[in-house]
C-alpha positions as CSV (number, residue, x, y, z in Angstrom):
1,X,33.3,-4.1,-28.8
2,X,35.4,-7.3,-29.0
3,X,36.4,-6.8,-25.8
4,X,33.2,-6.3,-24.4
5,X,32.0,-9.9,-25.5
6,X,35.2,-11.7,-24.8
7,X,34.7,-14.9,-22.6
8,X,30.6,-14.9,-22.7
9,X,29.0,-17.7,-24.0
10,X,26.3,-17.1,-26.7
11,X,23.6,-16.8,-24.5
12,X,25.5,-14.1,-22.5
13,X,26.7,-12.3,-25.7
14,X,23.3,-12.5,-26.9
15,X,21.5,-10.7,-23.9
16,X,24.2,-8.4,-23.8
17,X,23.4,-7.2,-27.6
18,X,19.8,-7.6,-27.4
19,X,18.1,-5.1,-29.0
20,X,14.5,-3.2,-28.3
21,X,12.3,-4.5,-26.2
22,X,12.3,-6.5,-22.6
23,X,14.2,-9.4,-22.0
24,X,13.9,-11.5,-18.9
25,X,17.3,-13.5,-17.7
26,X,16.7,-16.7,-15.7
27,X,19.4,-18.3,-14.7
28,X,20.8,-19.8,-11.3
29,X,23.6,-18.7,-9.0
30,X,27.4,-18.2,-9.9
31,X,26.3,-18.0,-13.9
32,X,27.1,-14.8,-15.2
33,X,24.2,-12.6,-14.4
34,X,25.8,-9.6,-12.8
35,X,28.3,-9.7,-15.4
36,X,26.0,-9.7,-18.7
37,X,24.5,-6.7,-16.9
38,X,27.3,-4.8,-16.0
39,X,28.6,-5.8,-19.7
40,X,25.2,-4.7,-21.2
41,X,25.5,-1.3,-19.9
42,X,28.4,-0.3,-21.3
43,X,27.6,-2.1,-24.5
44,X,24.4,0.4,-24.9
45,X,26.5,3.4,-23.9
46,X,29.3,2.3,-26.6
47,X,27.3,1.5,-29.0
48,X,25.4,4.9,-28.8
49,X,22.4,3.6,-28.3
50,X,22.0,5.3,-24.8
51,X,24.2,7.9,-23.0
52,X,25.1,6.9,-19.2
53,X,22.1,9.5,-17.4
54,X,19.8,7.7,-20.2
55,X,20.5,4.0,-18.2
56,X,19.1,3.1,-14.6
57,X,20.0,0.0,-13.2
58,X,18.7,-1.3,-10.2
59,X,19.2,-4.1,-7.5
60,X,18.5,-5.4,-4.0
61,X,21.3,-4.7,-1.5
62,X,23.9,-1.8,-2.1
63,X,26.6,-4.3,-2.0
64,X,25.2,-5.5,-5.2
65,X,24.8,-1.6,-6.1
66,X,28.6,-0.9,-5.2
67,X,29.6,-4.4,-7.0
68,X,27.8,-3.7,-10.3
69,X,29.1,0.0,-10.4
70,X,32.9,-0.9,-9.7
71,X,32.5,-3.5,-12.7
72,X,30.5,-1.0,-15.1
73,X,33.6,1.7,-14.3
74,X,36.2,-0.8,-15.3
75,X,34.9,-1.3,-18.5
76,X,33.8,2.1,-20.0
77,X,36.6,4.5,-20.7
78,X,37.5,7.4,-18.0
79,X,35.4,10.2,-18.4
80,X,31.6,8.4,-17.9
81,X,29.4,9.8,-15.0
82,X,25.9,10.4,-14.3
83,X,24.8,6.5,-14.1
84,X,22.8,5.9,-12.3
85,X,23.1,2.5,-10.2
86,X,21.2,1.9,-7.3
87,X,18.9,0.1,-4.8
88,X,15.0,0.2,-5.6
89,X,14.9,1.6,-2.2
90,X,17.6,4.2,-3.0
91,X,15.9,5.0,-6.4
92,X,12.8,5.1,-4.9
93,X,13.7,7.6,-1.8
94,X,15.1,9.9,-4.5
95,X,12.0,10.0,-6.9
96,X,10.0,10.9,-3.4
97,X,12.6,13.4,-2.5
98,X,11.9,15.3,-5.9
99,X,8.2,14.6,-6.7
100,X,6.8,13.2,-3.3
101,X,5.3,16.8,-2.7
102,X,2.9,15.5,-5.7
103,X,1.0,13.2,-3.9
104,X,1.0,15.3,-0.7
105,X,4.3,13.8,1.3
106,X,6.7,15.9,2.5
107,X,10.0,16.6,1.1
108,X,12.0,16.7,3.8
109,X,10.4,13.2,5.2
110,X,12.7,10.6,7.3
111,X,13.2,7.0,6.7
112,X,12.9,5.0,9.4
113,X,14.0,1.5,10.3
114,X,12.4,-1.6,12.0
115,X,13.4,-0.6,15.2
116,X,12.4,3.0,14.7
117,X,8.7,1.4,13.5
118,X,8.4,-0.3,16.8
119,X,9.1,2.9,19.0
120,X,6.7,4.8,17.3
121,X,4.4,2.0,17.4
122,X,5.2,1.8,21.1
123,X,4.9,5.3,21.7
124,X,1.4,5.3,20.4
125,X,-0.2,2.4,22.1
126,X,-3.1,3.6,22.9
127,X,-4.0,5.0,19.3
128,X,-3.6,1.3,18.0
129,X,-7.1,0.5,20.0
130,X,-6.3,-3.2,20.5
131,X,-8.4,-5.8,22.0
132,X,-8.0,-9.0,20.5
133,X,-4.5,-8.6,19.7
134,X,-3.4,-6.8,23.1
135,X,-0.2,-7.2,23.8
136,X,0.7,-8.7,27.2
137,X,3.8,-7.6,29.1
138,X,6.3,-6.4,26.5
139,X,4.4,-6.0,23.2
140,X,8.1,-6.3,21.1
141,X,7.4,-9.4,19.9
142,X,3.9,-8.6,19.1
143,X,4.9,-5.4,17.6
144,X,7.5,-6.8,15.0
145,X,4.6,-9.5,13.9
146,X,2.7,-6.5,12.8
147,X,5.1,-4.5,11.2
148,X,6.0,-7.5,9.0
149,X,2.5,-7.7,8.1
150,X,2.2,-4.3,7.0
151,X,5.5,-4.5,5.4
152,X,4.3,-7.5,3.4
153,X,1.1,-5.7,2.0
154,X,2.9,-2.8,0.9
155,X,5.5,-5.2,-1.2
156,X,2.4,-6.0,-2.7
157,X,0.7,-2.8,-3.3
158,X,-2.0,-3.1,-0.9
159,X,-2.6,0.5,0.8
160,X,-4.5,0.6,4.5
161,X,-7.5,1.7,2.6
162,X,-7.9,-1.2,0.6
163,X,-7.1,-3.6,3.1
164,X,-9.8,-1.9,5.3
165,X,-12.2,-2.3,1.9
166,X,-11.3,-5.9,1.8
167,X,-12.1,-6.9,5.3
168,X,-15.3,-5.0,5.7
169,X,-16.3,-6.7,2.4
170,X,-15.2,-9.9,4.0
171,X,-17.9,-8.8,7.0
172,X,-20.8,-7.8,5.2
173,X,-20.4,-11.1,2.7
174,X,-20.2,-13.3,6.0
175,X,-23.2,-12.0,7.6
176,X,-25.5,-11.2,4.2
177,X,-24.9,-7.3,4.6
178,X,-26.8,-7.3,8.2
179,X,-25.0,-5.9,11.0
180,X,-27.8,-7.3,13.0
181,X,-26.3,-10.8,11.3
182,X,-22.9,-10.1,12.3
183,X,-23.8,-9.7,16.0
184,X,-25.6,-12.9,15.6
185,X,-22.9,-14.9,14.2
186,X,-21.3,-17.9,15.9
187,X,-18.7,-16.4,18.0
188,X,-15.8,-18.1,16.5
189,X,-17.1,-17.2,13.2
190,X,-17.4,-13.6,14.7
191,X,-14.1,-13.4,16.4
192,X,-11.9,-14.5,13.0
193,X,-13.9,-11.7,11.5
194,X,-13.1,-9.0,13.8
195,X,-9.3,-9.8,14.2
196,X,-9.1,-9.3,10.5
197,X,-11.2,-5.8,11.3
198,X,-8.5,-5.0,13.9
199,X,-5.3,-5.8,11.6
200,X,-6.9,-3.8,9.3
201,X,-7.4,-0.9,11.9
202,X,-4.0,-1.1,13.1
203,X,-2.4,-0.6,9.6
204,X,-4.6,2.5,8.9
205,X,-3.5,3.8,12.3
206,X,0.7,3.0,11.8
207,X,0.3,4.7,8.4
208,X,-1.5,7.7,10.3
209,X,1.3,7.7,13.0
210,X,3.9,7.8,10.3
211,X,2.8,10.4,8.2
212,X,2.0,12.7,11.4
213,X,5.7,12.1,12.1
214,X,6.8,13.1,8.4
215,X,8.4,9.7,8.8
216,X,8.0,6.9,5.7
217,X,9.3,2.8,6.5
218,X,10.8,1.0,3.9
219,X,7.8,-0.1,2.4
220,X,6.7,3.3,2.0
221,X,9.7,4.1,-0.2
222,X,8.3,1.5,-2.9
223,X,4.5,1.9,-2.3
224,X,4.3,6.0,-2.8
225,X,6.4,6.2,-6.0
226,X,4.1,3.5,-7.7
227,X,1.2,5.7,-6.5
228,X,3.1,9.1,-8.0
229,X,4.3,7.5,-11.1
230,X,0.3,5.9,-11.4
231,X,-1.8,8.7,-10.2
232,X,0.6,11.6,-11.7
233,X,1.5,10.6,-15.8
234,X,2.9,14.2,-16.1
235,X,5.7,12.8,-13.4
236,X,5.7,9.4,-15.1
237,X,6.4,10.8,-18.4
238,X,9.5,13.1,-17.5
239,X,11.0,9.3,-15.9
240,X,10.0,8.1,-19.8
241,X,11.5,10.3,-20.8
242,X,15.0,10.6,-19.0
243,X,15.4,6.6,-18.9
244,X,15.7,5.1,-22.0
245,X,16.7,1.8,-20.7
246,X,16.5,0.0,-17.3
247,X,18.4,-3.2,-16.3
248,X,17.4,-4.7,-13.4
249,X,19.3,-7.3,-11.3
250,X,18.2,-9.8,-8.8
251,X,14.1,-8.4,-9.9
């Protein structure tokens, strides 16, 4: 144990032997933070107060991933397994691979990158129904601007249904719930309206495309298991269950 807390500070030593309850760290670059982590870990596990498959830990990049599970294996005795250190991506594709059948996805789904988003989105043009967005010569550059967008709303838990929700609401506010109104509206007034309307359309339809190609993005990955763990407390409690503590760097 004295090891453990040799050379932190008491602020570090203190986070690292917090007891119940969350604590949040804030604290710039180069002070410490992966290390009171990596150092709170195996404080918990020696201390009893967890066993290894009990603690989930979770970062941004796998570098940070592979840095905080070398450091955690240097300082717990041989013999430790089952942590389980990863990216919220990583975590994420793992919880869908087990329970994504719950909310109707299908296990054996693929994950596909940026570039694999714009091919599909490429492929299916047509489907996309795009007017005041149509792309001119080579849509690439179009194409990325959209997927960012869509990457951007699921980051913040906005599904293609309630962005389409949102916009129409947007319409019917703007022009007193009247489509006669709508049609009568100035036509710049008219125009922002129905780019939103299109954006909105064009979500619905790469969401569509994906899930007829049993494919999932990267968004995906985080927007479907906070659906499952919301809309399915049976699965949410068997994760209560299993983790008793999470650590999360870089949140």
């Amino acid at each position: 144990m004295e090891k453990l807390l040799q050379g932190l500070n008491s602020e570090q030593a203190n986070a690292v032997t917090h007891g119940e309850g969350p604590l949040m760290i804030i604290a710039g670059a180069g002070t410490g933070k992966t290390t009171v982590i990596t150092k709170r870990i195996a404080w918990l596990i020696a201390q009893g107060k967890a066993t290894p498959d009990q603690i989930l830990a979770l970062t941004f990049t796998d570098k940070a991933a592979n840095e905080m599970e070398e450091r955690v294996d240097v300082l717990l005795p041989m013999g430790y397994v089952d942590l389980s250190i990863s990216t919220f991506h990583a975590f994420c594709e793992r919880v869908l691979r087990e329970h994504g059948i719950d909310i109707g996805l299908p296990q054996d789904f693929t994950v596909v990158s940026e570039v694999d988003a714009w091919l599909l989105m490429r492929r299916h043009l047509a489907d996309f129904a795009l007017d005041y967005y149509r792309p001119r010569g080579n849509p690439t550059k179009f194409f990325r601007m959209l997927l960012g967008h869509f990457s951007r709303a699921k980051d913040e838990g906005i599904s293609p249904d309630q962005y389409s929700t949102h916009v129409e609401s947007m319409i019917v506010n703007a022009a007193g719930g009247a489509p006669e109104a709508f049609a009568a509206m100035p036509e710049e007034e008219r125009l922002e309206l129905t780019k939103f309307r299109e954006v909105a359309y064009a979500y619905k339809t790469y969401q569509d495309v994906l899930l007829a190609e049993d494919a999932l993005d990267f968004g995906d990955l985080l927007a479907y298991t906070v659906e499952l763990l919301k809309t399915r407390p049976n699965i949410l409690a068997e994760y209560r269950k299993q983790y008793t503590y999470i650590v999360v760097d870089e949140f």
